[in-house]
N, C-alpha and C positions, 0 to 999 in steps of 0.2 A: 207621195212623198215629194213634195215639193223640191229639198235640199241634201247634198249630198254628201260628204268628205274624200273628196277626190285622191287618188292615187293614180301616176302615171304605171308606164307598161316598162319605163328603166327605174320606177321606184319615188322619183319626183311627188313632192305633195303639193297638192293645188289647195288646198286647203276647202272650206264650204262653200261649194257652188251649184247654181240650179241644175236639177235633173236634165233638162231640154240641154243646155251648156257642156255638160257630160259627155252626153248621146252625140252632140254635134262634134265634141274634139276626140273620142271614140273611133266615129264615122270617117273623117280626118284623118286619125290615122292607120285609117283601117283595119281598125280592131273592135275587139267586142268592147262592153260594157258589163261588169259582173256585180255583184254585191254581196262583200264578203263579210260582211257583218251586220245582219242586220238588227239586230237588238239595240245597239248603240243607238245615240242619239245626238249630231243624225247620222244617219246610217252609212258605214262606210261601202264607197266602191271603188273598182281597179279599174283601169283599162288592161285587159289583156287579150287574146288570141285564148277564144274557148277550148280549143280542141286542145288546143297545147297544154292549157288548165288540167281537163280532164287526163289527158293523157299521162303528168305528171304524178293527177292521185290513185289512178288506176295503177303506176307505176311504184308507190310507194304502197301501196296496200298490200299489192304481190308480195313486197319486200318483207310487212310486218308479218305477214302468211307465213311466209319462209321460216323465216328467225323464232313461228311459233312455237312453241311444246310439241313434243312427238306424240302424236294421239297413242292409246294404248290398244293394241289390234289382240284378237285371239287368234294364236297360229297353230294350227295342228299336227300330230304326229300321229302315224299310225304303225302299231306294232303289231307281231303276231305270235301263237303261244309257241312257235316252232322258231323262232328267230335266232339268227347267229348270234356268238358273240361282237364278232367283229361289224356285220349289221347294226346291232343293239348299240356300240361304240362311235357308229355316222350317224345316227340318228341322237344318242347324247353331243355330239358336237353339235349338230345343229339346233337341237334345246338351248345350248348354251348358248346360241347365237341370237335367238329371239331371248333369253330373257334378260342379256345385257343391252341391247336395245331398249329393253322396258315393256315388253308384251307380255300377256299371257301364255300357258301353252296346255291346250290340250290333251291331253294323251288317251287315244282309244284303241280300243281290241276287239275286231269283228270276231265271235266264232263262227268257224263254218262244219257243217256235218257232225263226225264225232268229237271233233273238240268239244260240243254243246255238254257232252257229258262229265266236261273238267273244270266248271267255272272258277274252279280254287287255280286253278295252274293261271287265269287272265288275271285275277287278284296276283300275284304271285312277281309274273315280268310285270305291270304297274309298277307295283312298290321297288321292284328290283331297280325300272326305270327312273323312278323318283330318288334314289338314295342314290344312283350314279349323277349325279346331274352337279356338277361343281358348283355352279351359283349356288347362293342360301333362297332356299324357297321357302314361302307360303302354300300348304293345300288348302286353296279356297272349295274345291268339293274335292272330296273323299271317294274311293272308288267304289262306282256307282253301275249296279244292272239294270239296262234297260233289254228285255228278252235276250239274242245274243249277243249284245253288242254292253260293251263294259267302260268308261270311260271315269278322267278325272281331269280336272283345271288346278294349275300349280298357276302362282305368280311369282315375280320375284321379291326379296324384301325391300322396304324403304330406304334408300341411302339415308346415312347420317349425313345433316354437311355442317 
């Protein structure tokens, strides 16, 4: 590329000058030489300080990161067929805490020993679990045996806006 559309490092436009011309008042002032558009025609360049460049868009990217959407995590609870009330009650707070966030939530039932012989009773605190839960839910799966371990996935509903 022969020619270039210059821009100074305080914003200055030099208007279209040879590349070699660039490189030299760049070097001058010891800075870089960048090209920030090159599609154009012809092609525009800055003079600026590279790291500084990068570091500003490393800087803003963080930023768009940030301010992105809350991914949606699955969070887990785990209950048991012998569970207290007041138990059963920290464990609905903390349901309600991921699904105002906007996560999923898990909810399982290990049995152990002779529980094995009560599958209805781990049916049973689920659903009890599920109908305590102040948010309005979604049952994306319905409670489910897998040998002794019983589980289901609740989400929350869609806000209106």
């Amino acid at each position: 590329m022969p020619e270039v559309r210059l821009i100074g490092d305080d914003g200055t436009q030099y208007g279209v000058v040879s590349t070699d011309r660039a490189l030299q008042m760049a070097q001058t002032a010891g800075l870089d030489l960048v090209e920030v558009s090159p599609q154009d025609s012809p092609p525009v360049a800055k003079i600026v300080d590279f790291g500084k460049l990068q570091y500003e868009n490393d800087k803003q990217l963080r930023k768009t990161r940030a301010q992105s959407k809350h991914t949606v995590e699955t969070k887990g609870i785990r209950l048991s067929v012998k569970i207290g009330e007041h138990d059963m009650m920290v464990r609905v707070k903390a349901g309600n805490k991921f699904l105002e966030k906007g996560d999923k939530l898990k909810i399982e039932i290990i049995l152990r020993g002779r529980e094995k012989a009560h599958p209805d009773l781990a049916k049973e605190v689920i659903e009890k679990y599920i109908e305590l839960l102040d948010h309005q839910t979604i049952v994306q799966q319905p409670v489910k045996r897998m040998g002794g371990r019983f589980s289901s996935v609740v989400a929350p509903k869609a806000k209106k806006q």
